[in-house]
C-alpha positions in Angstrom: -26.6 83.6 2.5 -28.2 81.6 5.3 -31.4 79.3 4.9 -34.5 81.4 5.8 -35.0 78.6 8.8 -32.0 80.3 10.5 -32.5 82.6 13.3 -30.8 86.1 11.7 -31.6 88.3 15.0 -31.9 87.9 18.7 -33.2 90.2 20.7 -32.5 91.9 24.9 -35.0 89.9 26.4 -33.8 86.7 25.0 -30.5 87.3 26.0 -31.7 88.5 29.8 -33.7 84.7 30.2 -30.4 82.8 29.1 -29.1 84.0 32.9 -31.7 80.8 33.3 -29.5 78.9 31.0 -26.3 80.2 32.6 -27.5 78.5 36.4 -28.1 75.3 34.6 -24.5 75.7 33.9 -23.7 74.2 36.8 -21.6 71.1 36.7 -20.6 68.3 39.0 -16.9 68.5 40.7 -15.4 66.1 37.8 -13.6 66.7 34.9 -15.7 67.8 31.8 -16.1 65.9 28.8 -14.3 67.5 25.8 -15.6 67.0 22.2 -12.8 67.1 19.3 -14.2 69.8 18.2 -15.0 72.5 20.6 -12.7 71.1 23.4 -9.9 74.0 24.7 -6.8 73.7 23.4 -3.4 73.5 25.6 -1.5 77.1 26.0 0.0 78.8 28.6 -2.8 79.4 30.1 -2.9 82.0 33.8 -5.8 80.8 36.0 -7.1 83.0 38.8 -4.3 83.7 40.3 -2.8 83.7 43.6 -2.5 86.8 46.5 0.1 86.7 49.3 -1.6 86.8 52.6 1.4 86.0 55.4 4.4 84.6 56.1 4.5 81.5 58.9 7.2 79.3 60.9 7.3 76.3 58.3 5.5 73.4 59.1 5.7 69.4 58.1 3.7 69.4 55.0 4.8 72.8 53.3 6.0 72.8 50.0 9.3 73.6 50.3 9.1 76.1 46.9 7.4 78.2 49.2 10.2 79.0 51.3 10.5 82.7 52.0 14.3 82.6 52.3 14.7 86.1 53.1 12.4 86.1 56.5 14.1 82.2 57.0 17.7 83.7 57.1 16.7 87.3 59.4 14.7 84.5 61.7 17.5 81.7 61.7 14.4 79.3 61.4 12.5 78.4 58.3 9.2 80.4 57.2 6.8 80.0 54.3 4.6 82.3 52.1 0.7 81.6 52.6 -0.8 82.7 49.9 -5.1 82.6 48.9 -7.0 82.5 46.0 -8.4 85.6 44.6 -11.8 85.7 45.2 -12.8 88.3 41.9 -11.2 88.6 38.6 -12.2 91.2 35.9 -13.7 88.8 32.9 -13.7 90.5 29.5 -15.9 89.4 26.5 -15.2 91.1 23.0 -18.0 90.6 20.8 -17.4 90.3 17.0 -20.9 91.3 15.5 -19.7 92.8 12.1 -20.7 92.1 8.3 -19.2 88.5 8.4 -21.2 87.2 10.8 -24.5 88.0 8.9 -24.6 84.6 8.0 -25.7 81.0 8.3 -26.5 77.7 6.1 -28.1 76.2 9.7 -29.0 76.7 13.3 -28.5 80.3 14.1 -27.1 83.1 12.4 -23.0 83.7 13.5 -23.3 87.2 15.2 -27.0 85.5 17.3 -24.5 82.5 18.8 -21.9 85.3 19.1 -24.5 87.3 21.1 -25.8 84.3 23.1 -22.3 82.9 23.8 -21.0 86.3 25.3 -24.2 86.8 27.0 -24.2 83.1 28.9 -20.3 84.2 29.9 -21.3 87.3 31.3 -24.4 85.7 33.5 -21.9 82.7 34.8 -18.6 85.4 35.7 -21.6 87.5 37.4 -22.6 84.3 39.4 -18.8 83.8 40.5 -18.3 87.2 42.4 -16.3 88.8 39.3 -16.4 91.2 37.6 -17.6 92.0 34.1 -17.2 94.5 31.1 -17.1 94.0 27.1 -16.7 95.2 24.5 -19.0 94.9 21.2 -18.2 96.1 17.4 -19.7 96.0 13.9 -18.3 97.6 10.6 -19.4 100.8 12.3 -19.0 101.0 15.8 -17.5 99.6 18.8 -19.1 100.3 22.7 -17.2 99.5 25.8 -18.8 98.4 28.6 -16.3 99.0 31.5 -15.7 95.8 33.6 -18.0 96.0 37.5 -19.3 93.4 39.5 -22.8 94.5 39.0 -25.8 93.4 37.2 -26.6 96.6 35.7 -23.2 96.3 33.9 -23.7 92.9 32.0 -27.4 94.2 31.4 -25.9 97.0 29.8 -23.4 94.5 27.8 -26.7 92.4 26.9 -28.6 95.9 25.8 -25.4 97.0 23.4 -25.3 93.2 21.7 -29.0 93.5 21.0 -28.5 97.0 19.5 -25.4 96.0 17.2 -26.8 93.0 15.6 -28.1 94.2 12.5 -27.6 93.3 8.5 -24.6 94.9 6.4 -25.5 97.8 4.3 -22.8 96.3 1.6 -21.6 93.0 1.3 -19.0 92.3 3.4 -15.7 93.7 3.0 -12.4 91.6 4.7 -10.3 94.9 4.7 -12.9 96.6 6.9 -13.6 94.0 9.3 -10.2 93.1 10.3 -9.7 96.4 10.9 -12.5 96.6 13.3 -11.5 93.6 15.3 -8.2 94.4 15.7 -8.9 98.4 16.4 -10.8 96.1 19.2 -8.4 93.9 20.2 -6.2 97.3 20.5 -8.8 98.7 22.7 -9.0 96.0 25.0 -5.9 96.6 25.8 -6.1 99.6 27.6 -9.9 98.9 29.0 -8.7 95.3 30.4 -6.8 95.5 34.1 -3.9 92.7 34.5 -4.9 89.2 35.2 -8.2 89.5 33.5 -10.0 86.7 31.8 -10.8 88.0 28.2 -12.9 85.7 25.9 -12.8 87.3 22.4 -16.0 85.7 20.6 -15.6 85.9 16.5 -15.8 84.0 13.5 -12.2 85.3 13.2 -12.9 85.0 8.8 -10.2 88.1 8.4 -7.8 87.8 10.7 -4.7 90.4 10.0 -1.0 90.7 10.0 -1.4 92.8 13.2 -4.1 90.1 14.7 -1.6 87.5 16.3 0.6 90.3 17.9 -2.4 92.1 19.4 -3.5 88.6 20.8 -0.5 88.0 21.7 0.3 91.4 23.6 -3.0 90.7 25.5 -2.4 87.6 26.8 1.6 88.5 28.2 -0.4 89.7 31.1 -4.2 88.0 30.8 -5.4 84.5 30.2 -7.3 84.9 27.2 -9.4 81.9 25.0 -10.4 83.0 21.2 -14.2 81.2 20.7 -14.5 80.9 17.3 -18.0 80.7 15.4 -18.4 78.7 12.4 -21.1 77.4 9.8 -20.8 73.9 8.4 -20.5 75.1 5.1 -17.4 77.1 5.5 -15.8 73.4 6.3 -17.6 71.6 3.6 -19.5 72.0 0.8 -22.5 70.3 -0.4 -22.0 67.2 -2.2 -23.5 69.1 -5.4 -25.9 71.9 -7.2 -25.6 75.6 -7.7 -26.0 78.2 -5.0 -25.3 82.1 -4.5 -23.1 83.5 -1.9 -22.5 87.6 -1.3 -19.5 89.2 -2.9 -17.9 92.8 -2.9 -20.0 93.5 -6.0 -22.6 91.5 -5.6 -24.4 87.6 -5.4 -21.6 84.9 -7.0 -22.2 81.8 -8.1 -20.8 78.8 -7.9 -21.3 74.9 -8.7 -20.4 72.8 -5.9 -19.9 69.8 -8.0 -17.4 71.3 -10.2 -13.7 70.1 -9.4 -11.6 72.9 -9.9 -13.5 75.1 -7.5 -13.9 72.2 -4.9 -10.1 71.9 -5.3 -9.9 76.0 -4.9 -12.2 76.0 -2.0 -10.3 73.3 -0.3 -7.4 74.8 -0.9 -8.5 78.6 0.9 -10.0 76.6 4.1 -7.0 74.7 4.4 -4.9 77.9 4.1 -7.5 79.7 6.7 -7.1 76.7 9.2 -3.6 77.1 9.1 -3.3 80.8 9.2 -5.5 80.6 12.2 -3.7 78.1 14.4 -0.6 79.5 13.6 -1.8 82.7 15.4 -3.5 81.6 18.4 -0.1 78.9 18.8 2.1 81.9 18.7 0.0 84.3 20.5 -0.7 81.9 23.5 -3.9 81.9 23.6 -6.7 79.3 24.3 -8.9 78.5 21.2 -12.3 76.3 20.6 -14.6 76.0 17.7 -18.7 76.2 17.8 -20.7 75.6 15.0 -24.0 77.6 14.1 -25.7 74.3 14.3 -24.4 73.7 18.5 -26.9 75.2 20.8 -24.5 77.7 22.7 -25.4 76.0 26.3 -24.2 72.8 25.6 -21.1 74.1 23.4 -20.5 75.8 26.8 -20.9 73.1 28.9 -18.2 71.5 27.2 -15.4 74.4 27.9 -16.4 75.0 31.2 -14.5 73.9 34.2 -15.7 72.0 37.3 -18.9 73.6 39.1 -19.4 75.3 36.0 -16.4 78.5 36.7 -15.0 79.8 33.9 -11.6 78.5 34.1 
């Protein structure tokens, strides 16, 4: 498993001071600088959103797409649709924390930058007037914290990611685990309210069949952005020497210098990659990778939009 310098556990009142971290989120009105690695990807994206507020005699400067033809042709005299910003959004943050994520080589265990990543999210959609619920799941349970624009809420949310971080009773099991995120990704479809922002925060390691149309069904009516966690060595392995890694039935071995299973492994995280941006291209959603080994600030400072929102 991880190296004993990793951090395996993180606990509520760490989470409550990163809302100190989430203020210094706080960027300058320019675009941010996107890494090649944990930079969004395009998709059809929906942003805030728009509300009608009136309908006006047209005037030089109007974009002529907003036309309302129907009050122009009763009135015999052009009129256009004013429409505003909405001012609060329901942000959602589903929070991976099962068997998987048990697991680094460096930096911070998977399911503590899960916690921390969801956690900075919720302090910076508090911050912007919206409102904010999750929901969090292991291999045994799965909590809903129904979305409100109040800090009791996320300080509920940060109390149930403390409380589900914990290590598996069994090695991990794929079968069980995808089941759990998409019985999640299921349930977030009947918590989440249209037009949502939905961040779903996993190391996505067993995706399903039913994954990508689940995703997908979400975002027909949400903007949602998968943040995927991931630990240097599931990219690459070490140049050489032996090492252990958990399996169904226990601790397997394996020799990183040996060709065939460099060939093998190469083989499976090329097959992974693939599987996994096929999904989030065909789902529409967003997607950006962080590695163990980012500090979660900075990995968000990266994604964020201008003035620090959550775009």
């Amino acid at each position: 498993m991880g190296e004993s310098s990793a951090t395996t556990h993180i606990s509520l009142p760490e989470l409550v001071r990163l809302q100190a971290d989430a203020r210094a989120l706080r960027l300058p009105s320019v675009r941010p600088v996107r890494s090649r690695q944990a930079g969004l990807k395009q998709s059809r994206q929906r942003g805030r959103g728009m509300t009608f507020a009136e309908v006006r005699p047209y005037q030089p400067g109007d974009d002529i797409r907003s036309i309302d033809w129907r009050v122009t042709a009763r009135r015999q005299s052009p009129h256009t649709k004013i429409h505003e910003e909405e001012r609060e959004r329901p942000v959602l943050l589903i929070a991976d924390l099962g068997p998987t994520l048990f697991f680094a080589s460096t930096g911070a265990y998977k399911q503590v930058r899960c916690a921390q990543l969801t956690t900075l999210l919720a302090w910076l959609a508090l911050r912007a007037g919206d409102q904010v619920g999750g929901l969090v799941f292991n291999e045994h349970t799965l909590d809903v914290v129904r979305p409100a624009r109040r800090k009791k809420s996320v300080l509920r949310l940060l109390d149930t990611l403390a409380r589900h971080q914990h290590q598996p009773d069994s090695p991990p099991s794929p079968a069980d685990n995808s089941n759990r995120l998409d019985t999640a990704l299921a349930e977030a479809r009947r918590v989440a309210h249209t037009g949502s922002k939905i961040f779903v925060v996993s190391d996505f390691m067993t995706v399903s069949d039913n994954t990508r149309s689940l995703l997908g069904a979400l975002a027909r009516h949400n903007s949602v952005t998968a943040l995927r966690i991931q630990d240097p060595l599931e990219k690459h392995l070490p140049e050489r020497g032996r090492y252990a890694v958990a399996g169904p039935r226990g601790p397997l071995w394996f020799d990183a210098a040996n060709p065939s299973f460099r060939k093998a492994w190469q083989e499976k995280v090329m097959a992974h990659e693939r599987q996994l941006a096929e999904c989030f291209r065909t789902a529409g959603v967003a997607s950006a990778t962080i590695s163990t080994d980012d500090g979660p600030t900075e990995a968000l400072r990266l994604l964020l939009g201008p003035g620090g929102r959550i775009a």
